[in-house]
Backbone as XML, in Angstrom:
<?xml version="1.0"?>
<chain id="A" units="angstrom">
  <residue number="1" name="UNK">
    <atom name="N" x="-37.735" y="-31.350" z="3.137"/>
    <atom name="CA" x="-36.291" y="-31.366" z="3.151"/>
    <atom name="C" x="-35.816" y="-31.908" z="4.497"/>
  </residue>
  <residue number="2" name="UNK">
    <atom name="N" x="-35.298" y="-32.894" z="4.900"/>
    <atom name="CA" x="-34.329" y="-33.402" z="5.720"/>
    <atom name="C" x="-33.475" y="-32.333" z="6.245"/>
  </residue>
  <residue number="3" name="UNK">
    <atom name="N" x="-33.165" y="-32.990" z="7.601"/>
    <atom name="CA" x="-32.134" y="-31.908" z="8.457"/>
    <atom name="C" x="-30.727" y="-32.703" z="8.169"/>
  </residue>
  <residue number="4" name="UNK">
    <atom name="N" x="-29.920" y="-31.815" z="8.140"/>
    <atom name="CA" x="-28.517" y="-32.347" z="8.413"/>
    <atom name="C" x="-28.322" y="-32.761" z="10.218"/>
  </residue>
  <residue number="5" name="UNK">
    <atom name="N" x="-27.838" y="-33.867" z="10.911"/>
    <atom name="CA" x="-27.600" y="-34.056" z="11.788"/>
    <atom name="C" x="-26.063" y="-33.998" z="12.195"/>
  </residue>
  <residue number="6" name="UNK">
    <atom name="N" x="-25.820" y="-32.545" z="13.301"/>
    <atom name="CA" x="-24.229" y="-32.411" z="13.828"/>
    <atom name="C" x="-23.474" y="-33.028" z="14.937"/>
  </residue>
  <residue number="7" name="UNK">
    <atom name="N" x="-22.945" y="-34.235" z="15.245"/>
    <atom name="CA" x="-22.395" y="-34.518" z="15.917"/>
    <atom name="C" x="-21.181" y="-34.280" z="16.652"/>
  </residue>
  <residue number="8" name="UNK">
    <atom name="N" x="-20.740" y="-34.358" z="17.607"/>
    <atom name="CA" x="-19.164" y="-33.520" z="18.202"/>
    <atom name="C" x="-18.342" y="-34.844" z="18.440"/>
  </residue>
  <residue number="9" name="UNK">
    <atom name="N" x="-17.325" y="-34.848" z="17.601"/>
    <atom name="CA" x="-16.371" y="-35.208" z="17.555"/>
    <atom name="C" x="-14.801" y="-35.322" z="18.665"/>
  </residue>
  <residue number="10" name="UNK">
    <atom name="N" x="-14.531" y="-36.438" z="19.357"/>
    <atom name="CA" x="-13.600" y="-36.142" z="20.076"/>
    <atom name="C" x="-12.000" y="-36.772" z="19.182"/>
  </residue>
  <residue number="11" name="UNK">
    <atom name="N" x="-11.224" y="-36.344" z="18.988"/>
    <atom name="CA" x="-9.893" y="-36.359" z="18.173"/>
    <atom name="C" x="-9.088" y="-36.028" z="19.134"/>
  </residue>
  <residue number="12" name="UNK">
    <atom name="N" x="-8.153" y="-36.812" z="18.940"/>
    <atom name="CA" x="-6.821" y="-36.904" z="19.607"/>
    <atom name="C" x="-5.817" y="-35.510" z="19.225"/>
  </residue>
  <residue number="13" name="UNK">
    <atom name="N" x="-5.351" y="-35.283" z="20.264"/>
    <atom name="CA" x="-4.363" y="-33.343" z="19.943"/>
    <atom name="C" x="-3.795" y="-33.494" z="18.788"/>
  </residue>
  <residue number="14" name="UNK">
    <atom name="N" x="-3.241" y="-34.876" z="18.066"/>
    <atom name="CA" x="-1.929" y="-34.423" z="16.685"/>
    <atom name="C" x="-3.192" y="-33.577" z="16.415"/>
  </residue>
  <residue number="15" name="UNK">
    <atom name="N" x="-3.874" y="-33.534" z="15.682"/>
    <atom name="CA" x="-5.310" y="-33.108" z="14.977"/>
    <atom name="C" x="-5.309" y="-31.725" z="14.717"/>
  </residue>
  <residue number="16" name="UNK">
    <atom name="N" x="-4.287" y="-30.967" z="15.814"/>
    <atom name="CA" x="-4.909" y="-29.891" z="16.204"/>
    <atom name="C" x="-3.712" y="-29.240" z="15.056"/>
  </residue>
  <residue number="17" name="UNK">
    <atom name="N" x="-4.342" y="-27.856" z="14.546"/>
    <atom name="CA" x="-3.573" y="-26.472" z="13.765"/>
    <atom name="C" x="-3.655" y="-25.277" z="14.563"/>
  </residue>
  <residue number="18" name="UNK">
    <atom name="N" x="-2.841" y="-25.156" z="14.589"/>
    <atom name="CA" x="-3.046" y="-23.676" z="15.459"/>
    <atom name="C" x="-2.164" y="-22.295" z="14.622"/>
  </residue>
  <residue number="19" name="UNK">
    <atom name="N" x="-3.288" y="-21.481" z="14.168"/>
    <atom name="CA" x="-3.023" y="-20.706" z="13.409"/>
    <atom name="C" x="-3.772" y="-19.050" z="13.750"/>
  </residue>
  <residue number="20" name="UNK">
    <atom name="N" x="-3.537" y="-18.187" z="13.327"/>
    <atom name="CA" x="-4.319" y="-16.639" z="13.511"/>
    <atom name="C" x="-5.415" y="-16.890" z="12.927"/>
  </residue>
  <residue number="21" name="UNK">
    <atom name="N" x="-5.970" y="-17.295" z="12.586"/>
    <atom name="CA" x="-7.413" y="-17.136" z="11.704"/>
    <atom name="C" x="-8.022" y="-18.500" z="11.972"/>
  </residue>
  <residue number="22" name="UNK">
    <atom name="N" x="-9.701" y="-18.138" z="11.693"/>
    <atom name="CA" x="-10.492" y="-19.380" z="12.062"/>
    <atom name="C" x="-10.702" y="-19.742" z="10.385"/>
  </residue>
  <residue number="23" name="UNK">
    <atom name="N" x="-10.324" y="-20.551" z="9.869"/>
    <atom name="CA" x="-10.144" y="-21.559" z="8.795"/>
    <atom name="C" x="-10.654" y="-22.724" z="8.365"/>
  </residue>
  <residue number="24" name="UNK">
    <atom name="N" x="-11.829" y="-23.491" z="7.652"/>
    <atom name="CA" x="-11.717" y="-24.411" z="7.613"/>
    <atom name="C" x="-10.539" y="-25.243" z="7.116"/>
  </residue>
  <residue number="25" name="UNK">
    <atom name="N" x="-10.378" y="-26.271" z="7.680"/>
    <atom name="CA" x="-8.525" y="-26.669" z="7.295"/>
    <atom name="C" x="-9.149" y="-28.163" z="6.071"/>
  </residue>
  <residue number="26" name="UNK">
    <atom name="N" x="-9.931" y="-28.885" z="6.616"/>
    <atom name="CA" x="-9.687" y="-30.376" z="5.852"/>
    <atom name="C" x="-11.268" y="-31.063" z="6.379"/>
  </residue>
  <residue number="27" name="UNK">
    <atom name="N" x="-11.449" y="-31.715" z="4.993"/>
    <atom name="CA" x="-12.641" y="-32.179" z="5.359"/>
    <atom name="C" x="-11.995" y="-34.488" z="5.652"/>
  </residue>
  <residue number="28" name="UNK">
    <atom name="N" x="-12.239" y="-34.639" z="7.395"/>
    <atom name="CA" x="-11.457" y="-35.740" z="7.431"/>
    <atom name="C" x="-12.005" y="-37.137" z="7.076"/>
  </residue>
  <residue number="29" name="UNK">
    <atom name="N" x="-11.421" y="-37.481" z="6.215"/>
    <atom name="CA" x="-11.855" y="-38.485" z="5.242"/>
    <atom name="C" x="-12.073" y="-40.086" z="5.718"/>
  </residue>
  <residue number="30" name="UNK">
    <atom name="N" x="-11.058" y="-40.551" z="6.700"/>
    <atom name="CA" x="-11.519" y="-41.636" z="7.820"/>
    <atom name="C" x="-12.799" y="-41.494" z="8.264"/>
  </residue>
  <residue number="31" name="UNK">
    <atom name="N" x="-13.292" y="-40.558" z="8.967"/>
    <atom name="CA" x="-14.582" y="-40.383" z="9.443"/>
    <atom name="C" x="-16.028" y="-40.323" z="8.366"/>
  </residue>
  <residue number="32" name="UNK">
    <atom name="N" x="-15.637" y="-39.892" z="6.980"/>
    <atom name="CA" x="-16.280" y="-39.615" z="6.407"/>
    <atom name="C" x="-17.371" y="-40.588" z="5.650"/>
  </residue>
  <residue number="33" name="UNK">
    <atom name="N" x="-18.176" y="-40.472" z="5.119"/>
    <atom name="CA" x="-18.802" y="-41.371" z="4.461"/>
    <atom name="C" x="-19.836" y="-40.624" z="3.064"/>
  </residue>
  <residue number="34" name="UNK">
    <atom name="N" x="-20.426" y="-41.795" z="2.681"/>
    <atom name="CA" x="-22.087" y="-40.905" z="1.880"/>
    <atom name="C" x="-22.532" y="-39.982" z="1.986"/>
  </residue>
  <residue number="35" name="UNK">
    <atom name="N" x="-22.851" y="-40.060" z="3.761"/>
    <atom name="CA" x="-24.500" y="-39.474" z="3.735"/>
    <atom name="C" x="-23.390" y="-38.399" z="4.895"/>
  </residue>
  <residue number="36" name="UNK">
    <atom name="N" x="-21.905" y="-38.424" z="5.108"/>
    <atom name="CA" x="-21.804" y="-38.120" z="6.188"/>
    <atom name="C" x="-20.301" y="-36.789" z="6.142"/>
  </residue>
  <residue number="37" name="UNK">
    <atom name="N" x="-20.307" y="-35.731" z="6.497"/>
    <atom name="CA" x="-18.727" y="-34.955" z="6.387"/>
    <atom name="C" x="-18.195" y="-34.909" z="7.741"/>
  </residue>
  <residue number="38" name="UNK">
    <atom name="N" x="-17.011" y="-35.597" z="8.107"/>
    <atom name="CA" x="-16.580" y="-35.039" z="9.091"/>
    <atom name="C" x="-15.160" y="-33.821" z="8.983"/>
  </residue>
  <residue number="39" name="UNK">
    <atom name="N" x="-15.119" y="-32.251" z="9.363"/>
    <atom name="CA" x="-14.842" y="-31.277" z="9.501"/>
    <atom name="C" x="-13.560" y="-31.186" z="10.529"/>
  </residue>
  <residue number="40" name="UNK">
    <atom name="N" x="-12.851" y="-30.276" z="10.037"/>
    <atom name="CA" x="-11.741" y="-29.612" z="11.074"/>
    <atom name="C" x="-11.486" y="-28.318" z="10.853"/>
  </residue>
  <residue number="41" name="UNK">
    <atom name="N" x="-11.634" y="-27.549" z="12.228"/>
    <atom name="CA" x="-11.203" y="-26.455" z="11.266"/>
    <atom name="C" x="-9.792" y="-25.754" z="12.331"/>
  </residue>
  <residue number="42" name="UNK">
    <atom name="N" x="-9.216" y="-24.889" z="11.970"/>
    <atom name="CA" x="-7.838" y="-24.401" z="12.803"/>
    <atom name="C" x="-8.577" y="-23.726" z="14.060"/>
  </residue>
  <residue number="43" name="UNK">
    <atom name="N" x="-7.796" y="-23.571" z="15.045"/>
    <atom name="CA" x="-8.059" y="-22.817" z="16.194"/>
    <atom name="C" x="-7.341" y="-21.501" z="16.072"/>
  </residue>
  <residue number="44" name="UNK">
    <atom name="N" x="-7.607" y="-20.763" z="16.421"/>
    <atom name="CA" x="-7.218" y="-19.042" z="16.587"/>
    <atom name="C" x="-6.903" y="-18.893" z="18.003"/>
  </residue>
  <residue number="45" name="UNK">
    <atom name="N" x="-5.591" y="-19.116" z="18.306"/>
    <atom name="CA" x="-4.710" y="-18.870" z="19.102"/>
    <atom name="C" x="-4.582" y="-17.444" z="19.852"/>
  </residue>
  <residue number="46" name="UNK">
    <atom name="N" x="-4.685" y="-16.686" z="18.936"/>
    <atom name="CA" x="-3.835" y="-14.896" z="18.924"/>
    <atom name="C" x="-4.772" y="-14.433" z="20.168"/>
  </residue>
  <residue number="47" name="UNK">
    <atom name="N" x="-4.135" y="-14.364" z="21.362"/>
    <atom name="CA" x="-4.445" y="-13.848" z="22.398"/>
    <atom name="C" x="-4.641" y="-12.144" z="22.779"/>
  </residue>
  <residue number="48" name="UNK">
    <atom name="N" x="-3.543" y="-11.511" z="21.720"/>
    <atom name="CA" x="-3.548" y="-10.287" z="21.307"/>
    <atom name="C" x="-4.024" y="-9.478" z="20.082"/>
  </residue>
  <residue number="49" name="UNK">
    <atom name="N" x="-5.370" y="-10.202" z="20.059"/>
    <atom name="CA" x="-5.923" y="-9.478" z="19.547"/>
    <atom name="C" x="-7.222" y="-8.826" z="19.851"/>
  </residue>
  <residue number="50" name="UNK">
    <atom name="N" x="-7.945" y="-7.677" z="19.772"/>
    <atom name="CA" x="-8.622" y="-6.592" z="19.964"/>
    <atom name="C" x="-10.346" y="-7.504" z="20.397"/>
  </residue>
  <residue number="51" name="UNK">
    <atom name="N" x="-10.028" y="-7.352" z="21.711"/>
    <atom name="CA" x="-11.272" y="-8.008" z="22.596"/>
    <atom name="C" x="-10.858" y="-9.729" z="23.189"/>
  </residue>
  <residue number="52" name="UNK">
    <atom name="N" x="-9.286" y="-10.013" z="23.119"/>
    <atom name="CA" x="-8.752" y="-11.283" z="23.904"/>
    <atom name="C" x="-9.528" y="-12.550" z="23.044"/>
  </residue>
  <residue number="53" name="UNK">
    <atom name="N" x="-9.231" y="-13.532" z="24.039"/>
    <atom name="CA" x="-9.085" y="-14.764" z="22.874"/>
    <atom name="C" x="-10.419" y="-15.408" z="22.738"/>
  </residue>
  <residue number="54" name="UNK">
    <atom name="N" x="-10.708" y="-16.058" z="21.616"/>
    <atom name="CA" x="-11.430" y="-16.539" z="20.964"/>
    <atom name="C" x="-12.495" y="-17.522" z="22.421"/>
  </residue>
  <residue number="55" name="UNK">
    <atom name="N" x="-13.575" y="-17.076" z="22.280"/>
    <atom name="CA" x="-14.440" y="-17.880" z="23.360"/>
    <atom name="C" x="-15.170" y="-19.063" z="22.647"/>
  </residue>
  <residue number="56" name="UNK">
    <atom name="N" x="-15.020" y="-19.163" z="21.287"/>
    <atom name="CA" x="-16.437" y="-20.316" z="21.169"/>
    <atom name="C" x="-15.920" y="-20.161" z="19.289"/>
  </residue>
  <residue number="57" name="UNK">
    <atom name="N" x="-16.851" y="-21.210" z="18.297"/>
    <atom name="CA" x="-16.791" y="-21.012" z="17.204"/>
    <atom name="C" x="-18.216" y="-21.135" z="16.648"/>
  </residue>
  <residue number="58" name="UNK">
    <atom name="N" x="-18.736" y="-20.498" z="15.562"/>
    <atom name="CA" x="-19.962" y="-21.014" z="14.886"/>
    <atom name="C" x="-19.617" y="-21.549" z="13.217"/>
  </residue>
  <residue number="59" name="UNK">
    <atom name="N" x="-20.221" y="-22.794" z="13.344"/>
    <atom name="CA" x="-20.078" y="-22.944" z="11.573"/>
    <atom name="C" x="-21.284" y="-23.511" z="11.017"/>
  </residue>
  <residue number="60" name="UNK">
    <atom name="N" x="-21.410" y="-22.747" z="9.630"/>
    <atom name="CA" x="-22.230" y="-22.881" z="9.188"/>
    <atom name="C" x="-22.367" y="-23.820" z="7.974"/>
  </residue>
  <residue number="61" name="UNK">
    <atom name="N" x="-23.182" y="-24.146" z="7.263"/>
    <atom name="CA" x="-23.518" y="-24.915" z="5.739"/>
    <atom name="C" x="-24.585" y="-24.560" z="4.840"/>
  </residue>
  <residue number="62" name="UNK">
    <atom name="N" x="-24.678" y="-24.811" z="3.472"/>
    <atom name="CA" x="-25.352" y="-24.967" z="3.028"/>
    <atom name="C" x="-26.516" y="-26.404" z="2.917"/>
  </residue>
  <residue number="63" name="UNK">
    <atom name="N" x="-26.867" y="-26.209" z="1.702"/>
    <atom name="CA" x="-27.856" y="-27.844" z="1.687"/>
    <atom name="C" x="-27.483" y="-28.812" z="0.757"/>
  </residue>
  <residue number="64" name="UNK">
    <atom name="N" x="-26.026" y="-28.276" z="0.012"/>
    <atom name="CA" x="-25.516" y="-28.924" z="-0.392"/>
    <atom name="C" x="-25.763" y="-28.609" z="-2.177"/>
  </residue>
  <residue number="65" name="UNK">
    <atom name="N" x="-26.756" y="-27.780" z="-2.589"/>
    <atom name="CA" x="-27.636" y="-27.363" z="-3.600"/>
    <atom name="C" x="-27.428" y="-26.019" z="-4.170"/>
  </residue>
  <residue number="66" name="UNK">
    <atom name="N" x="-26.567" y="-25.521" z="-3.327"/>
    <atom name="CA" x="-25.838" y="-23.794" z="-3.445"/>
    <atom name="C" x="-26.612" y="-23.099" z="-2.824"/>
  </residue>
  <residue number="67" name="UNK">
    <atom name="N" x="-27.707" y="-23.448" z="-2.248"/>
    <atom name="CA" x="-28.521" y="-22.266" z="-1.789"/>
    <atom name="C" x="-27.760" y="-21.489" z="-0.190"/>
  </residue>
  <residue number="68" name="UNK">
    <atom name="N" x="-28.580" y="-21.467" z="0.694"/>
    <atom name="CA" x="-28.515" y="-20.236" z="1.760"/>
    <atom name="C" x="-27.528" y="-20.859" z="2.778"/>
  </residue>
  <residue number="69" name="UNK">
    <atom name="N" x="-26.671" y="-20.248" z="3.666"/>
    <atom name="CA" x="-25.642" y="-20.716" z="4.511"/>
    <atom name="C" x="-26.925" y="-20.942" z="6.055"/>
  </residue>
  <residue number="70" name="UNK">
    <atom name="N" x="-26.975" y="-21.903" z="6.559"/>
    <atom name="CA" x="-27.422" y="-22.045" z="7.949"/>
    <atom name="C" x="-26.312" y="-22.496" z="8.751"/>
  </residue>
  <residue number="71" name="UNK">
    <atom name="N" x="-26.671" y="-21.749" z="10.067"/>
    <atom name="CA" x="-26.117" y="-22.262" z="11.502"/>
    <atom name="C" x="-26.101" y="-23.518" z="12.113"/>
  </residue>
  <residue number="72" name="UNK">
    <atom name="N" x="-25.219" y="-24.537" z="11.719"/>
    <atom name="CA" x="-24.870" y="-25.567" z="12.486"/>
    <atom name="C" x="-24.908" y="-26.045" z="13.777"/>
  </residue>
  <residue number="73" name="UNK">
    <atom name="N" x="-24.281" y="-25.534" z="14.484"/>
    <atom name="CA" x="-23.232" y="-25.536" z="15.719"/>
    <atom name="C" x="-22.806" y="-23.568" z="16.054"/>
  </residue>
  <residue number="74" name="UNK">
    <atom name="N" x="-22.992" y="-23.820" z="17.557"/>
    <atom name="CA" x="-22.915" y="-22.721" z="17.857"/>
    <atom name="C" x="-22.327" y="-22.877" z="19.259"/>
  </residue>
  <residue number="75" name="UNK">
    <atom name="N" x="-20.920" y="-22.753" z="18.945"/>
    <atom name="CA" x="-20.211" y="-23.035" z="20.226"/>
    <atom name="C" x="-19.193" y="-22.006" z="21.042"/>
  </residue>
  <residue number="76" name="UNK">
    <atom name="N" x="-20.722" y="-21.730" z="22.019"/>
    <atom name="CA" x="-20.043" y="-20.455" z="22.327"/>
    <atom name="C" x="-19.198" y="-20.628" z="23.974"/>
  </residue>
  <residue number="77" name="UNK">
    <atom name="N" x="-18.139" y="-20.321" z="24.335"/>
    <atom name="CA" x="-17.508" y="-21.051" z="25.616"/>
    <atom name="C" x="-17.167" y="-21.901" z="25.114"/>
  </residue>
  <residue number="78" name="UNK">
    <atom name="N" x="-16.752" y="-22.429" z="24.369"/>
    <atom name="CA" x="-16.327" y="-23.782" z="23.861"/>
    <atom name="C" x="-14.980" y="-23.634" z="22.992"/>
  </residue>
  <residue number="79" name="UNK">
    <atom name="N" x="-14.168" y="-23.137" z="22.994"/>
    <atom name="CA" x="-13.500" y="-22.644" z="21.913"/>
    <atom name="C" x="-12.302" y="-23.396" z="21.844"/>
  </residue>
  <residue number="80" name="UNK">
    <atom name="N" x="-12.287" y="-24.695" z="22.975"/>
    <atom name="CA" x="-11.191" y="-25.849" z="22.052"/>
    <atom name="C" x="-12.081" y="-27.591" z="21.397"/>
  </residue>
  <residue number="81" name="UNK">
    <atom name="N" x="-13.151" y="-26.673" z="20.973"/>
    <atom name="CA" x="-13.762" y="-27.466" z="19.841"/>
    <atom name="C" x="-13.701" y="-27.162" z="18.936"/>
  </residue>
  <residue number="82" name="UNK">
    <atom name="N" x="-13.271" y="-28.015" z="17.795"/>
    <atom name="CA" x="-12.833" y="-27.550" z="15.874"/>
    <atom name="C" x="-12.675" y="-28.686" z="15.538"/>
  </residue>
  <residue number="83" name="UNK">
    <atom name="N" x="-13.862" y="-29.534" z="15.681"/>
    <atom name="CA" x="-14.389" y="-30.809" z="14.511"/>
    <atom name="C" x="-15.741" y="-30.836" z="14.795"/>
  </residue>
  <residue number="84" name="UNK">
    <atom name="N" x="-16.206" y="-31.162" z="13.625"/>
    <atom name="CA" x="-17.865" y="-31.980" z="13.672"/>
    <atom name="C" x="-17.740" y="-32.687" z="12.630"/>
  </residue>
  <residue number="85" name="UNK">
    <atom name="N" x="-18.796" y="-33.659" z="13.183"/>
    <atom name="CA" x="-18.888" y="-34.610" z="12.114"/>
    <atom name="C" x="-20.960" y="-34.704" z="11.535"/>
  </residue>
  <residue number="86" name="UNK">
    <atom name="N" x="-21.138" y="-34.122" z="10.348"/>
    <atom name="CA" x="-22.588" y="-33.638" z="10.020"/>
    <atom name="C" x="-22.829" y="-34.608" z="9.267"/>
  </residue>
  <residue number="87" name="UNK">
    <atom name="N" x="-24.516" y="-35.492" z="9.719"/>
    <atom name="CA" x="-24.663" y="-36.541" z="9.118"/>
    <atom name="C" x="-26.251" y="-36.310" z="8.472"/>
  </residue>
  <residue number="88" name="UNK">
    <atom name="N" x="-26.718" y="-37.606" z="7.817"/>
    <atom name="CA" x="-27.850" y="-37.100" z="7.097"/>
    <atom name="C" x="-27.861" y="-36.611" z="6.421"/>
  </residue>
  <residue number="89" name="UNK">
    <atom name="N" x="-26.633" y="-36.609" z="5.390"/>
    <atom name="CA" x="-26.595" y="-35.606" z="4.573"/>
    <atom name="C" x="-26.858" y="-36.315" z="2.999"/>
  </residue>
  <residue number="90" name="UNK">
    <atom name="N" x="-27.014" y="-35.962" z="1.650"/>
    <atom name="CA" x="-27.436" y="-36.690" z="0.468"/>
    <atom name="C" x="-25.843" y="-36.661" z="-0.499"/>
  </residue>
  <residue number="91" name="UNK">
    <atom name="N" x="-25.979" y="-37.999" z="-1.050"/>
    <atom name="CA" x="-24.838" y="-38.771" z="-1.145"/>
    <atom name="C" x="-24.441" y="-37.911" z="-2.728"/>
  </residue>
  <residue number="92" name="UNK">
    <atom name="N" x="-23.161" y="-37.575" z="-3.268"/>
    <atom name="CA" x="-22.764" y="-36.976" z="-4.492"/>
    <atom name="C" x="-23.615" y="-35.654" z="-4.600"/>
  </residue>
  <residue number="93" name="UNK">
    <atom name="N" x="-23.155" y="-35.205" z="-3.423"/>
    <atom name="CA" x="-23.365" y="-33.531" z="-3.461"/>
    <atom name="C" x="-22.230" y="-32.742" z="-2.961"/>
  </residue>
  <residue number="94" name="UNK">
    <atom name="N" x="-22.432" y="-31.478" z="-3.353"/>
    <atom name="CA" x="-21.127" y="-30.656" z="-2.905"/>
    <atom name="C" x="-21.697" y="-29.584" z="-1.813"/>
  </residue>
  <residue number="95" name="UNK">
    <atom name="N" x="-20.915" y="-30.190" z="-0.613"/>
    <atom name="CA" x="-21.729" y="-28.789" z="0.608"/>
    <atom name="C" x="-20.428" y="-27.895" z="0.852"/>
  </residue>
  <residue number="96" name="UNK">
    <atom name="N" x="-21.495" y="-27.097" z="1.240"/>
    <atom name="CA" x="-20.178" y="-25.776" z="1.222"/>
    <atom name="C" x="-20.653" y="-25.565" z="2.858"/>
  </residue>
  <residue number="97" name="UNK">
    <atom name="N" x="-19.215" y="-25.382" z="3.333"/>
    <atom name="CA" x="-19.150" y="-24.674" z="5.033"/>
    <atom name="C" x="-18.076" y="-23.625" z="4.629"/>
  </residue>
  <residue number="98" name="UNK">
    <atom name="N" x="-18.432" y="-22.700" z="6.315"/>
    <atom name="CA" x="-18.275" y="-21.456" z="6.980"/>
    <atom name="C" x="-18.228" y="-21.613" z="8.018"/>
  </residue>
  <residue number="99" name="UNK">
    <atom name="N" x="-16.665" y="-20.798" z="8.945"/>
    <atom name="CA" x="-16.698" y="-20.851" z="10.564"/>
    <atom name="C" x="-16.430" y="-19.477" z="10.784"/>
  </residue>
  <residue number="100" name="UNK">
    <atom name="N" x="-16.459" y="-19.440" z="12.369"/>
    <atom name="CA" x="-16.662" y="-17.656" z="11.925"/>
    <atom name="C" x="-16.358" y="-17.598" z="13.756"/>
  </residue>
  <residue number="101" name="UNK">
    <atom name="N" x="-15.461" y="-17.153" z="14.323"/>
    <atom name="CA" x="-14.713" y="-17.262" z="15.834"/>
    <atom name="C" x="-15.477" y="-16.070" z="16.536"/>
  </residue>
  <residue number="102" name="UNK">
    <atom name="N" x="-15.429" y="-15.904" z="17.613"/>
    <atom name="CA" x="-16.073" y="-15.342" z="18.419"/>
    <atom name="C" x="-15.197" y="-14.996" z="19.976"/>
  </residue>
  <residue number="103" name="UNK">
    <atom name="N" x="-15.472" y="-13.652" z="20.414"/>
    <atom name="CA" x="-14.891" y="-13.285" z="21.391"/>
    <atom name="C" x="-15.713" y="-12.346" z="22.249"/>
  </residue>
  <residue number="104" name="UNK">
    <atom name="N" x="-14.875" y="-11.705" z="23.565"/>
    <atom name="CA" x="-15.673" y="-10.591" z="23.725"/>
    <atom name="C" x="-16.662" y="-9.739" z="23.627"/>
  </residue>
  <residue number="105" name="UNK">
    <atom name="N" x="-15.783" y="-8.970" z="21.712"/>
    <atom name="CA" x="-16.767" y="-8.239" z="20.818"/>
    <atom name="C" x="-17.574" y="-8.234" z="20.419"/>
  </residue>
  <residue number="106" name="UNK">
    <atom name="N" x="-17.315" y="-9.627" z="20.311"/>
    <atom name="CA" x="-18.673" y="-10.418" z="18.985"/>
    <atom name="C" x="-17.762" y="-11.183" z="18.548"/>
  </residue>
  <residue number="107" name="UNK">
    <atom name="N" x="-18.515" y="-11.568" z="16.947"/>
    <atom name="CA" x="-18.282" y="-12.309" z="16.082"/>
    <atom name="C" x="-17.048" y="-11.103" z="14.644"/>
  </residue>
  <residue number="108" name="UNK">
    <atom name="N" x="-15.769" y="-12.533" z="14.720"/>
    <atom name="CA" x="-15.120" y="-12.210" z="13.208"/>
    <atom name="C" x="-15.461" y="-12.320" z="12.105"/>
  </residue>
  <residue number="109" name="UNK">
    <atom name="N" x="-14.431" y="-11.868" z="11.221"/>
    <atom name="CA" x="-15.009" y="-12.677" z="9.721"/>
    <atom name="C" x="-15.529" y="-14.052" z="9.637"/>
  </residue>
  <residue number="110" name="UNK">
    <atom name="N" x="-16.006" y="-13.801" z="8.330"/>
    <atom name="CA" x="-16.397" y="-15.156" z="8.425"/>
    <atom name="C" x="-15.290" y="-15.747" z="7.600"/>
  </residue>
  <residue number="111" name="UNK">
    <atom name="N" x="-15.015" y="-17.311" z="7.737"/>
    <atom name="CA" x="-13.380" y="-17.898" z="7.293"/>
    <atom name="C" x="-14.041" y="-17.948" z="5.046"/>
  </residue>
  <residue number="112" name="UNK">
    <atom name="N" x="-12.884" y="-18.297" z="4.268"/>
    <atom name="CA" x="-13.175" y="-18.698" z="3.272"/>
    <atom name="C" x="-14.546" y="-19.640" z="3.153"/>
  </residue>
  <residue number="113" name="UNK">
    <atom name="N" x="-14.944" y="-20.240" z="2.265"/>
    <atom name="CA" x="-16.244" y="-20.725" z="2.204"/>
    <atom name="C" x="-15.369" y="-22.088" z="1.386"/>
  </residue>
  <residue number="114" name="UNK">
    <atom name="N" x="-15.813" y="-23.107" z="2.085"/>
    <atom name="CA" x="-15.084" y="-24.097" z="1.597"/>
    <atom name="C" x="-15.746" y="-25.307" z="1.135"/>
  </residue>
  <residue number="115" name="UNK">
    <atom name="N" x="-15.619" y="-26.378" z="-0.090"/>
    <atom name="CA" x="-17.052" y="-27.025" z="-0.323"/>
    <atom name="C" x="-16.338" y="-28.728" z="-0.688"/>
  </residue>
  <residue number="116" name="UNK">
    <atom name="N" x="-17.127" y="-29.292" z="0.127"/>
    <atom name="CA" x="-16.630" y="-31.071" z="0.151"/>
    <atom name="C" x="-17.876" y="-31.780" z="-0.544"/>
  </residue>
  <residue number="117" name="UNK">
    <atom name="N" x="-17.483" y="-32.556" z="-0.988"/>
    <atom name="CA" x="-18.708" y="-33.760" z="-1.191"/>
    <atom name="C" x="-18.716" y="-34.765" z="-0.677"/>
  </residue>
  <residue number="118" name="UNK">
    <atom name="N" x="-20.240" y="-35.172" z="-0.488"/>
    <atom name="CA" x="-20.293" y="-36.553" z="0.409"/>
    <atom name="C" x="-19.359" y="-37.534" z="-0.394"/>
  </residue>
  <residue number="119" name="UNK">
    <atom name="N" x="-19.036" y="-38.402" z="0.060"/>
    <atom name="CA" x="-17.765" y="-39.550" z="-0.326"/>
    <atom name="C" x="-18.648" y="-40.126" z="-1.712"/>
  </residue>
  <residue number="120" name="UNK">
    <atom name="N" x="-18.453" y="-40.238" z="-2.941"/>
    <atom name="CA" x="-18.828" y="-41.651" z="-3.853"/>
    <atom name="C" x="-18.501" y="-42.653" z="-3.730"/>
  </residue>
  <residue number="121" name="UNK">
    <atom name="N" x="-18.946" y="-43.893" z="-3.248"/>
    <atom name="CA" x="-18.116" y="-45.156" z="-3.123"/>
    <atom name="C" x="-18.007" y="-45.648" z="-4.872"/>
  </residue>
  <residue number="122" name="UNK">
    <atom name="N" x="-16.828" y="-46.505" z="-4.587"/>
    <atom name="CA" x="-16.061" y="-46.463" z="-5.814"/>
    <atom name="C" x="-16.785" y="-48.038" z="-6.991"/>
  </residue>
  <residue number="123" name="UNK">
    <atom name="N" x="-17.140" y="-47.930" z="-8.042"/>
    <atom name="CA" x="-17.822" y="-48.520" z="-8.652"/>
    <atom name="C" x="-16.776" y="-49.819" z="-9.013"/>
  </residue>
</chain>
């Protein structure tokens, strides 16, 4: 089985959502391709909440096959990063991601489970 390969993405601020919860928001379709998803997900702002603000994000995926969620990206201190772009991936499949914010305490929920497919180019 092939690895998915995660790249970090630099995007210009419109880009940005800023919302209470870590969310995947949109899977971005300019960037996107076949073999390739590029990701956004919201930033978690809320400074007042129980252990201060968000230090880092982790998101995860499947293999595109439904099976087991793995760890992507693990960005901890990093917490005005919320894109990747994951390549290597197999073309007319449906992958499912998970982000999941991090502070102080630890780790939050984990966000909805959200599922894109690599792009079909059009026949």
């Amino acid at each position: 089985m092939s690895r998915a390969t995660v790249n970090f993405l630099q995007l210009p601020l419109q880009h940005m959502q800023i919302t209470r919860t870590s969310q995947l928001s949109h899977k971005i379709l300019a960037l996107s391709s076949t073999t390739s998803i590029a990701l956004e997900w919201a930033l978690n702002t809320n400074h007042h909440m129980p252990g201060g603000a968000v230090t880092g994000y982790k998101l995860l995926m499947d293999d595109g096959l439904n099976g087991d969620f793995v760890e992507i990206y693990y960005g901890q201190k990093v917490p005005s990063l919320h894109e990747y772009l994951v390549t290597n991936l197999t073309a007319q499949r449906p992958y499912r991601f998970r982000v999941q914010a991090e502070n102080f305490n630890g780790f939050g929920p984990m966000s909805d489970i959200i599922t894109h497919w690599t792009c079909i180019p059009p026949s």
